[in-house]
N, C-alpha and C positions, 0 to 999 in steps of 0.2 A: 200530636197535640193540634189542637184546630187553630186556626189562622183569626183574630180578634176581630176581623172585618167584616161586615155582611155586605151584600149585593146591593148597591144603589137602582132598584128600579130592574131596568133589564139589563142592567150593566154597560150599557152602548150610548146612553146620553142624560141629558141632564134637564128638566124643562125650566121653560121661562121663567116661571116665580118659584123653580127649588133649588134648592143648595145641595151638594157630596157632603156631610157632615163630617168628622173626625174619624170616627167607626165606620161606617160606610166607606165603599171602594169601588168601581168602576169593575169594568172586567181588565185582565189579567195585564193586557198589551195597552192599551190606555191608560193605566196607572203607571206602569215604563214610560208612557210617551209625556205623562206628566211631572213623573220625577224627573226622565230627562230634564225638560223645560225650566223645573227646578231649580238644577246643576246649572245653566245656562243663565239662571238671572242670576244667580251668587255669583259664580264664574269671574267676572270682570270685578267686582269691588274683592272675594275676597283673593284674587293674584295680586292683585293692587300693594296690599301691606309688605308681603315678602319681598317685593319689586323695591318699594320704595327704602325698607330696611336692611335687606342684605339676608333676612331669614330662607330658609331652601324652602321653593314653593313647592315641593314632594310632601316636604313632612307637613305643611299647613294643609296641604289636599287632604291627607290621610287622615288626620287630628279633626279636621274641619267635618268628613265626613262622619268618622268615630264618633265625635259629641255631638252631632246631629241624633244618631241613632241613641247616643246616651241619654239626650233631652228626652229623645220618644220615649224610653222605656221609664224613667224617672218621675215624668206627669204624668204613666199613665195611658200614654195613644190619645191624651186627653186635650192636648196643646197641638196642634200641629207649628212647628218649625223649623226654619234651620240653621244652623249654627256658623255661623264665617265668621270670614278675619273681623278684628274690632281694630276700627282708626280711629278710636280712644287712646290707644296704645302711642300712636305714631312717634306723640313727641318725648315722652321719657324715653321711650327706645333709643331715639337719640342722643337723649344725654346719659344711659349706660353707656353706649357705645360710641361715645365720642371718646375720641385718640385712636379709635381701631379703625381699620381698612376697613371698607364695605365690603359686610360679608364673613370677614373673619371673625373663627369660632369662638373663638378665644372673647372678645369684644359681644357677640350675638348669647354665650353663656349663660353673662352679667346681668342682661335683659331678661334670659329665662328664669332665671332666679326670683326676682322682681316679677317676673309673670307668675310665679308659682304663690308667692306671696300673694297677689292679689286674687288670686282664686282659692285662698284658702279665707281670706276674708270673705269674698263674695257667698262663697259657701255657708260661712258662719251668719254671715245674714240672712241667707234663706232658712234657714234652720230656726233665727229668730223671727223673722217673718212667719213662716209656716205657725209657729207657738203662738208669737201674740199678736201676729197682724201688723198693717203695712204703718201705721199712723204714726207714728215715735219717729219715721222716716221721714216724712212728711214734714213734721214738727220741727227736725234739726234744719230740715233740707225744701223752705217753703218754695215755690215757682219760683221766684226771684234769683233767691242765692244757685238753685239748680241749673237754671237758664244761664246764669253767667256763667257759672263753673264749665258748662258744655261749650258755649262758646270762645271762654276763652282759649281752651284747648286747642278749637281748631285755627283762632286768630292767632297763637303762638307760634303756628310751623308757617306763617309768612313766609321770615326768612330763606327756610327752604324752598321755599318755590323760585324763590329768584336765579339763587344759584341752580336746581336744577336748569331752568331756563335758559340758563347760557354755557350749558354743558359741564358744570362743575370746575370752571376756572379756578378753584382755591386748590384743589388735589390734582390738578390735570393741565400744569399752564399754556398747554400746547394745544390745548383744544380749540377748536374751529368755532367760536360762539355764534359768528352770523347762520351758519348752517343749522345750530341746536335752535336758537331764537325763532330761524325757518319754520323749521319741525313743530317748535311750540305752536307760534299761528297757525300753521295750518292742524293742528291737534284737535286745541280749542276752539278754533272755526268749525272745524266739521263737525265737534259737539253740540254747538249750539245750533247748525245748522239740522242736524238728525232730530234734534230736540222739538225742533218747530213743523218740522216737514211730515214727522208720521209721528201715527200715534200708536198705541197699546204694544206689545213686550217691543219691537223695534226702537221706541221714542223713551222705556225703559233703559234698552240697552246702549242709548246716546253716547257713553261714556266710553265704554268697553268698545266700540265701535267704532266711534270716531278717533280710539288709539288704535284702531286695526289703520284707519284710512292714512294718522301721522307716521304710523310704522312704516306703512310699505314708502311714502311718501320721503323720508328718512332714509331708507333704503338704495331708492333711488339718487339720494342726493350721495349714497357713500359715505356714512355715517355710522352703519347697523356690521356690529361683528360677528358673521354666521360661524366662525370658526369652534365655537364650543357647542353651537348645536349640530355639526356636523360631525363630528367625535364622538358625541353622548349616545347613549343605546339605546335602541326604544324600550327597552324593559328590563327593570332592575328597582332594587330596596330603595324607598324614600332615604333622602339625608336626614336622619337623626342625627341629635348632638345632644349631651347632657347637660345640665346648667353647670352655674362656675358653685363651690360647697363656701358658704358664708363662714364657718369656722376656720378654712387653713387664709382668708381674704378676708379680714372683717368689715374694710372699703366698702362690700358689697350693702353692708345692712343702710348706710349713708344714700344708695340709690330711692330707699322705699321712699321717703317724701314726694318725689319729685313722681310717683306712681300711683297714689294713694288719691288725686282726687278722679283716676281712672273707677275706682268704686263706686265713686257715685252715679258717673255715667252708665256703667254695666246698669245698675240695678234702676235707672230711669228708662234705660232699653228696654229691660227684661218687663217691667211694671206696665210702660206703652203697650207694649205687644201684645201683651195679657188682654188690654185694656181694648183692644185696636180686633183681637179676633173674638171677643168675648162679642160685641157690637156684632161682628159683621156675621156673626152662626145666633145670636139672641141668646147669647149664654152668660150666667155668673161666671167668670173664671177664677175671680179673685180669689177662691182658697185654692188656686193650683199656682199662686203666686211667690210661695214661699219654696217648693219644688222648681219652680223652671230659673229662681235664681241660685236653688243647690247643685242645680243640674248644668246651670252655664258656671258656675263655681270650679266646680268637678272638671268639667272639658278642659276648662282655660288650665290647671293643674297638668292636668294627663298632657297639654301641649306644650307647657316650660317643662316638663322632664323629658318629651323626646325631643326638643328644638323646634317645635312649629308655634306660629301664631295663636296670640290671644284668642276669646272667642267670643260672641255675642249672636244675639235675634238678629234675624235679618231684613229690614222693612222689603224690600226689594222683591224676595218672595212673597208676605204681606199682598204687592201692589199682582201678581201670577195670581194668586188667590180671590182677589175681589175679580180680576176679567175674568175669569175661567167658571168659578163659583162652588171648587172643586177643594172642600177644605180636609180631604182624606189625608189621616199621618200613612198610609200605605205608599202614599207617594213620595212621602219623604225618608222612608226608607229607603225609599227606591234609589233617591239621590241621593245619601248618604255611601249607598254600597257603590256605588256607580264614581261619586268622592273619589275613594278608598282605592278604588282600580285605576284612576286617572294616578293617584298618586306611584306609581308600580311605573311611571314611565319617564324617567332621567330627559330624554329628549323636550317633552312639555316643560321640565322644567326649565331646562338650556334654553329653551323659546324664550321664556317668559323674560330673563335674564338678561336676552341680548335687547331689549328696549332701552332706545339708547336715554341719553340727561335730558336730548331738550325734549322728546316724545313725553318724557313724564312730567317736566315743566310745564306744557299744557295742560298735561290731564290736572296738577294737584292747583294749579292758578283755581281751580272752578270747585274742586275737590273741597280741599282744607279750607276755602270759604262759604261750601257748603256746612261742614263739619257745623261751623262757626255758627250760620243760621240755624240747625237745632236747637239749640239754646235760646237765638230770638223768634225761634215757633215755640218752645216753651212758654215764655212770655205769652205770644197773644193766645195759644190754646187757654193760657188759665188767667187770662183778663189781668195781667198785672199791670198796677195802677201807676205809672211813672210820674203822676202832679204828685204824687205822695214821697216826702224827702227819703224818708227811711227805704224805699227801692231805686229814687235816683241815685243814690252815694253809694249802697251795695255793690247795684251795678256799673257804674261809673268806676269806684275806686279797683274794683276786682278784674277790670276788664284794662287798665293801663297798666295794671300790675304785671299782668299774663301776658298781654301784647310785645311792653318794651320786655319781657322777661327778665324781671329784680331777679338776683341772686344774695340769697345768705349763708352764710356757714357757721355752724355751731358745734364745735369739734369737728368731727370727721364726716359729719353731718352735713348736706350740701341743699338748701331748698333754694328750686329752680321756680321762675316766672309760676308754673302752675298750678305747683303747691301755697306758694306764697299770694297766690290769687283766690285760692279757695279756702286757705284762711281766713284774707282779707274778709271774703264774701261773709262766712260766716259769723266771724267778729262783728264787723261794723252792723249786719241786719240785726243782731240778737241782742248786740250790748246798746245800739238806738231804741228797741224794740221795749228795752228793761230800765233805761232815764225816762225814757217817754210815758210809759205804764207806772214808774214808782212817783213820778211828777203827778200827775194825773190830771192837767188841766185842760181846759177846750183847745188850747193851743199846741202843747205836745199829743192831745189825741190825734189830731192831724198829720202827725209827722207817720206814723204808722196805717196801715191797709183797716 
């Protein structure tokens, strides 16, 4: 069977004012050196998740790779992207697996479970999407409430930044905090220093890189335990692990709240992305919009049953794509198989794993309040009006909710800061939106956009 791609030109370059389109492909060793490049800009955010959670970064390679190639063949060859870790996830993961040891399966299960859960919703949305189109979405879910809900996610894992920061003094009381605090500074110094000093995929990879500079740095302070990457083998099976079965546990179904405003995020991802390569090739995408969210649906699924990380679009590649001008899915096959064989080697994973608490205290101090700004680029991407009450108090009330993280319980039923913020969010926009509108005077018209 022929290969979906034709030859861009002569295969060897790209001119000034042309783009590689989606079907178009480069020659043979060029689109390897692109997928590589690929692999290299996920790389760093998606080891990030399994690092920070305790999930095996084998099975998130493999999974991560896997739903790459699953997205391609789902849209089509019609989307180019790629699939990585979603730090959407971060903070319910936490509160699955809090009381379990970092890392333990047992505790990591719980999360897949809830991961499977939310990619069976995801899915169910692109399936409605696909049918009736994005707008119902839109409707429940305006800029306002969206933007908060994203942000609050990531203003919620604060807390953890701190304690990494000082080496996890609550589980480890013997740890050394000035030396982890060390490591943090200089983490996040070199971040920000890589970030200003160069630019294009280098000043991309500020992140990933400035945790290479905290690691070795770390290292040297005698902090970093090589002892299980020096025992691990360079080749052997990802750590799979199966979720925990919600029937013999029914605790388990009490997790979903505290998961569920993860959906919205996925499908504000997936919708950007669409929206973000549609622009940058002069393409409609919009009807491959209900596909690329069945399709990151699908992945995130196939990852809660073998033990690897959620999945999502990855802007990161996005930014390889606008330098390069090179928007061939041949290349993201490429990095998808290439995933897939990273994952085959125990040793990467034992690397990733001995990063010590305060190397990652650096990275997520800049991280998780990145996450956070999503939400307020949502905002000014869609001109939301904050002199207007009915977006001050959405966003106001939703985002102390999330922040001090409220906890409620409703039977066995547990909503954590996130859920109960995106609540809020929706409540207070819709039910202001519905006094204001059944009043209908010049002065509640105001209250509303």
């Amino acid at each position: 069977m022929a290969l979906p791609w034709k030859l861009h030109g002569d295969g060897k370059s790209v001119a000034q004012d042309a783009i590689v389109l989606p079907e178009e492909r480069l020659s043979w060793p060029r689109t390897i050196g692109f997928g590589a490049q690929h692999v290299v800009a996920m790389f760093g955010a998606t080891f990030l998740v399994p690092l920070i959670t305790g999930f095996p970064p084998t099975a998130t390679l493999f999974f991560s790779g896997l739903g790459t190639m699953l997205f391609l063949l789902l849209t089509g060859n019609r989307l180019p992207s790629y699939l990585g870790s979603s730090f959407a996830f971060l903070a319910p993961i936490a509160v699955a697996t809090a009381g379990y040891d970092y890392g333990d399966v047992a505790g990591l299960a719980r999360a897949s479970f809830a991961i499977i859960a939310m990619g069976v919703l995801v899915s169910l949305v692109g399936i409605i999407v696909q049918r009736f189109g994005i707008g119902w979405v839109n409707a429940l879910m305006p800029p306002v409430v969206m933007g908060s809900v994203v942000a609050l996610i990531g203003f919620n894992l604060a807390p953890a930044v701190k304690n990494n920061w000082f080496g996890n003094p609550a589980s480890n009381p013997d740890v050394n905090q000035g030396l982890h605090s060390t490591a943090a500074l200089i983490t996040i110094g070199s971040i920000l220093l890589i970030t200003v000093l160069f630019r294009g995929l280098i000043g991309r990879l500020s992140i990933v890189l400035g945790m290479v500079v905290g690691y070795i740095a770390a290292a040297l302070m005698g902090i970093v335990d090589f002892e299980a990457v020096k025992s691990a083998a360079w080749v052997g099976l990802p750590e799979f692990h199966l979720p925990a079965n919600p029937f013999a546990d029914p605790s388990l179904w009490g997790l979903l709240p505290a998961f569920l405003p993860v959906v919205l995020v996925l499908i504000a991802e997936n919708v950007g992305h669409v929206k973000s390569v549609g622009l940058m090739i002069n393409r409609d995408l919009d009807p491959v919009t209900g596909r690329a969210l069945l399709a990151d649906g699908v992945s995130t699924i196939l990852a809660g049953f073998g033990g690897g990380s959620a999945t999502t679009t990855y802007g990161e590649n996005i930014g390889v794509m606008a330098a390069t001008r090179v928007y061939s899915t041949a290349a993201y096959w490429v990095a998808g198989i290439i995933a897939m064989l990273l994952s085959f080697s125990p040793k990467v994973g034992a690397l990733i794993f001995s990063v010590p608490a305060g190397v990652l205290g650096g990275v997520t101090v800049a991280l998780y309040g990145l996450i956070g700004l999503i939400g307020v680029k949502i905002w000014i991407d869609n001109k939301v009006d904050f002199s207007k009450p009915i977006n001050q108090f959405t966003a106001a009330i939703a985002l102390i909710v999330g922040i001090a993280d409220f906890n409620m319980q409703l039977g066995d039923v547990m909503f954590n800061g996130i859920a109960l913020g995106t609540i809020a969010a929706v409540v207070v926009y819709h039910l202001m939106r519905l006094v204001a509108r059944a009043r209908g005077t010049a002065t509640d018209t105001a209250i509303i956009r």
